[in-house]
C-alpha positions in Angstrom: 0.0 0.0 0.0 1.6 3.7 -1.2 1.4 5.8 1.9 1.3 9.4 1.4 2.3 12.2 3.7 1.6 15.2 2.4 -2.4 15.4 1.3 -4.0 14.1 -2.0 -5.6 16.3 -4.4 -8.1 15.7 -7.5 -8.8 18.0 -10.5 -7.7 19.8 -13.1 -4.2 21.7 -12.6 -5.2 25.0 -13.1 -2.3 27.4 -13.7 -0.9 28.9 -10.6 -1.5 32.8 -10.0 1.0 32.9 -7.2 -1.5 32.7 -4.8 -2.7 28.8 -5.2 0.0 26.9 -4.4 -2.2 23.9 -4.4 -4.8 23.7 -6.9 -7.6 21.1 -7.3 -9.8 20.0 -4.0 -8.0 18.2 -1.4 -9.3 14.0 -0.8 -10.4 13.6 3.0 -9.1 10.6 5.1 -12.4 8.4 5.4 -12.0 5.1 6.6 -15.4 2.5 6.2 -15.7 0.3 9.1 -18.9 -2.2 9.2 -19.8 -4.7 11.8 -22.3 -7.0 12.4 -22.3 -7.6 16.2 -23.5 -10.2 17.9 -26.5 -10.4 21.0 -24.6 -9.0 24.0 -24.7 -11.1 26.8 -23.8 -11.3 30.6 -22.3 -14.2 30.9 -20.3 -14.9 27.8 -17.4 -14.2 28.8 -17.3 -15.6 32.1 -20.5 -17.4 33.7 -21.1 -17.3 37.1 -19.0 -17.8 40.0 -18.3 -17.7 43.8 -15.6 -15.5 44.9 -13.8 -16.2 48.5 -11.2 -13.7 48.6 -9.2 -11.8 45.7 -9.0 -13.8 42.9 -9.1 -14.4 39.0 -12.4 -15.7 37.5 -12.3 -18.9 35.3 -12.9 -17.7 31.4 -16.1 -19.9 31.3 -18.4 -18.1 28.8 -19.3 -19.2 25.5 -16.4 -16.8 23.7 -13.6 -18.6 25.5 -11.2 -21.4 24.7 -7.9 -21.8 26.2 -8.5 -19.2 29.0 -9.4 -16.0 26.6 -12.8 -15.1 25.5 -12.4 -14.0 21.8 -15.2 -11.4 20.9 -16.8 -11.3 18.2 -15.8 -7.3 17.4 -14.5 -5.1 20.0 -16.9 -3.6 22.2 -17.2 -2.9 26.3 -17.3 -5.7 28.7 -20.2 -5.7 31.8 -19.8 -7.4 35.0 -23.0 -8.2 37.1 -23.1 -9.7 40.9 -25.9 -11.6 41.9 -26.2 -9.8 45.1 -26.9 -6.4 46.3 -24.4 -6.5 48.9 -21.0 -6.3 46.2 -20.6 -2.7 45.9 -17.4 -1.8 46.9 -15.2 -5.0 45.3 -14.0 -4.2 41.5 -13.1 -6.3 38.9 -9.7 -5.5 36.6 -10.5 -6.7 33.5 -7.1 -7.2 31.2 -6.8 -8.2 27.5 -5.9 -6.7 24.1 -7.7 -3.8 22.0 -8.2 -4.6 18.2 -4.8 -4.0 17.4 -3.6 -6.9 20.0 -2.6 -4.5 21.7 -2.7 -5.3 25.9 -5.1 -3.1 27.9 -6.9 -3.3 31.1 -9.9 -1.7 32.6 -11.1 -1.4 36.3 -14.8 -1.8 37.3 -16.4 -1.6 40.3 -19.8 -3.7 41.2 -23.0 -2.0 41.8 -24.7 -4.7 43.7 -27.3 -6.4 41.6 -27.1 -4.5 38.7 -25.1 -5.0 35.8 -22.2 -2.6 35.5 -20.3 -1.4 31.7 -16.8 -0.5 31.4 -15.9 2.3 28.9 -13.2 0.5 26.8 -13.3 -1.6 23.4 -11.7 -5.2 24.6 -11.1 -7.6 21.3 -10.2 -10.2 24.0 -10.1 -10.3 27.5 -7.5 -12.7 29.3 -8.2 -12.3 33.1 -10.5 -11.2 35.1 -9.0 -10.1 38.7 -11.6 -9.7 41.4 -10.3 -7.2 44.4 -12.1 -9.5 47.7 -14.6 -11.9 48.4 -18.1 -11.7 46.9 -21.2 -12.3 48.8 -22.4 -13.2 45.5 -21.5 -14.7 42.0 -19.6 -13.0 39.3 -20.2 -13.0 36.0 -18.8 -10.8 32.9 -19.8 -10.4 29.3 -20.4 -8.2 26.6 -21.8 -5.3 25.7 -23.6 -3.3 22.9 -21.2 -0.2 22.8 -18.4 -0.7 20.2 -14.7 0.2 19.5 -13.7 2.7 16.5 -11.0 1.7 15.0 -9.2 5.4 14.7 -9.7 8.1 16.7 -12.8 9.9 17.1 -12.5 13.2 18.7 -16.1 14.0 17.9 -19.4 13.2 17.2 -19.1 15.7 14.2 -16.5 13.1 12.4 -18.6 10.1 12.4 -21.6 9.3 10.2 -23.7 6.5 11.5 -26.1 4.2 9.9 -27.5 1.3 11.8 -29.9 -1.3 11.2 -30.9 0.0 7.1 -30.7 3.3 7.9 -28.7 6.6 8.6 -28.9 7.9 12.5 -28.3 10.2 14.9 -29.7 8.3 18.0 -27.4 6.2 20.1 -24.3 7.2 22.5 -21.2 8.3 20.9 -18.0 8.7 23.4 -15.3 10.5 22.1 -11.4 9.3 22.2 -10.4 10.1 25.7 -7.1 11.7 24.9 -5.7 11.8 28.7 -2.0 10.6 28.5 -1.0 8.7 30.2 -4.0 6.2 29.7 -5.0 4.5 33.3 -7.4 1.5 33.6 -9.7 4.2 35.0 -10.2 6.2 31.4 -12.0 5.9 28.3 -11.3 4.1 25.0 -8.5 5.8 23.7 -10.1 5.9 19.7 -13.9 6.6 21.0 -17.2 4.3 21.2 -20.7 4.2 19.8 -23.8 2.6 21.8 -25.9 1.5 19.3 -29.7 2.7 19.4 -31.7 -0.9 19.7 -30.1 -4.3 20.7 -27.6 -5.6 18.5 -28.7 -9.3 17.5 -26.4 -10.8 15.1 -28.2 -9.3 12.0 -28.5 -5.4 12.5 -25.3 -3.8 10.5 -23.5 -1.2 12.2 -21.5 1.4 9.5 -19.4 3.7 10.5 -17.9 6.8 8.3 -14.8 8.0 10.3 -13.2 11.0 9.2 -9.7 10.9 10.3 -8.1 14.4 11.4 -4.5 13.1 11.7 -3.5 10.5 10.0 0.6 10.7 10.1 1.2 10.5 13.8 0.7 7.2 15.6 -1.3 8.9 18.4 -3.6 11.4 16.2 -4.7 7.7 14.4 -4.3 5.3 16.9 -4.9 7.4 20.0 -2.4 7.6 23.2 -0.5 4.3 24.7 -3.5 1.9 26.1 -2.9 1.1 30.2 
């Protein structure tokens, strides 16, 4: 693939009055990305377990083999207790981003209810819960998804979901803080998708891409 530098421009040459250095109109950066997710779930990733002190859940769910839970596209992970007691215990969840690139989140239970992280996980490859549980753990899947470049802004991305164009759903810029903690945001940006994602619904994505020469202005700052 011929890389270029310096920007890209189409039309006719017209002869240069000392003032248009750079004739023609200039070709923007757009990259296509298109997904068909999966049905989120909250248990694919690791089904349910008891917890007796600080320790790593089993990868049980229906995305792992060997230990790592493989997603299907990357997109935030959820961890649920089955009580309403676990509100102070966290779970760190650790894998790679799209790129296989390592990264690692923190989440903290809200009791009962089923908690999302912020980050796009391609695979996770341990879960590490903090203390005991009065409940069971689980972890799985979300239906907010990675961008593959970074997004500074709703304004640069063009949505269509499910046969048409949108404007509905939850956009997340690229959370630019450097150095990156398991504490931050997704270091390209996410998109929450308006109505469930089920295996059929196609998620496209127009990302304009404002720098495209440095490795952070594309790929975003160094994951945690």
């Amino acid at each position: 693939m011929t890389h270029f530098s310096d920007g890209v421009r189409v039309g006719a040459n017209f002869d240069n009055n000392g003032t248009a250095s750079l004739p023609g109109a200039e070709t923007s950066p757009i990259y296509v990305y298109s997904i068909v997710p999966a049905t989120m779930a909250t248990n694919n990733i690791s089904t349910a377990q008891a917890v007796a002190g600080a320790a790593n859940l089993t990868i049980t769910g229906t995305l792992a083999s060997g230990g790592v839970a493989t997603l299907d596209v990357p997109r935030i992970v959820r961890i649920t207790s089955s009580s309403a007691s676990d509100t102070v215990e966290t779970a760190t969840v650790s894998g790679t981003d799209t790129y296989g690139v390592s990264m690692s989140e923190v989440i903290t239970f809200n009791g009962a209810a089923t908690v999302s992280g912020l980050k796009a996980f391609k695979t996770v490859t341990q879960v590490a819960i903090s203390a005991a549980l009065v409940g069971n753990a689980s972890v799985g899947t979300g239906d907010t998804f990675g961008i593959p470049y970074v997004a500074s802004s709703r304004n640069y991305v063009l949505t269509a979901y499910n046969g048409a164009f949108v404007t509905t759903g939850t956009f997340a810029d690229a959370v630019a803080t450097d150095p990156a903690t398991t504490a931050t945001g997704d270091v390209r940006g996410t998109y929450n998708v308006p109505s469930a994602s089920d295996g059929v619904k196609i998620l496209t994505l127009w990302i304009y891409i404002i720098n495209a020469d440095t490795k952070t202005g594309l790929y975003g700052v160094t994951q945690a």
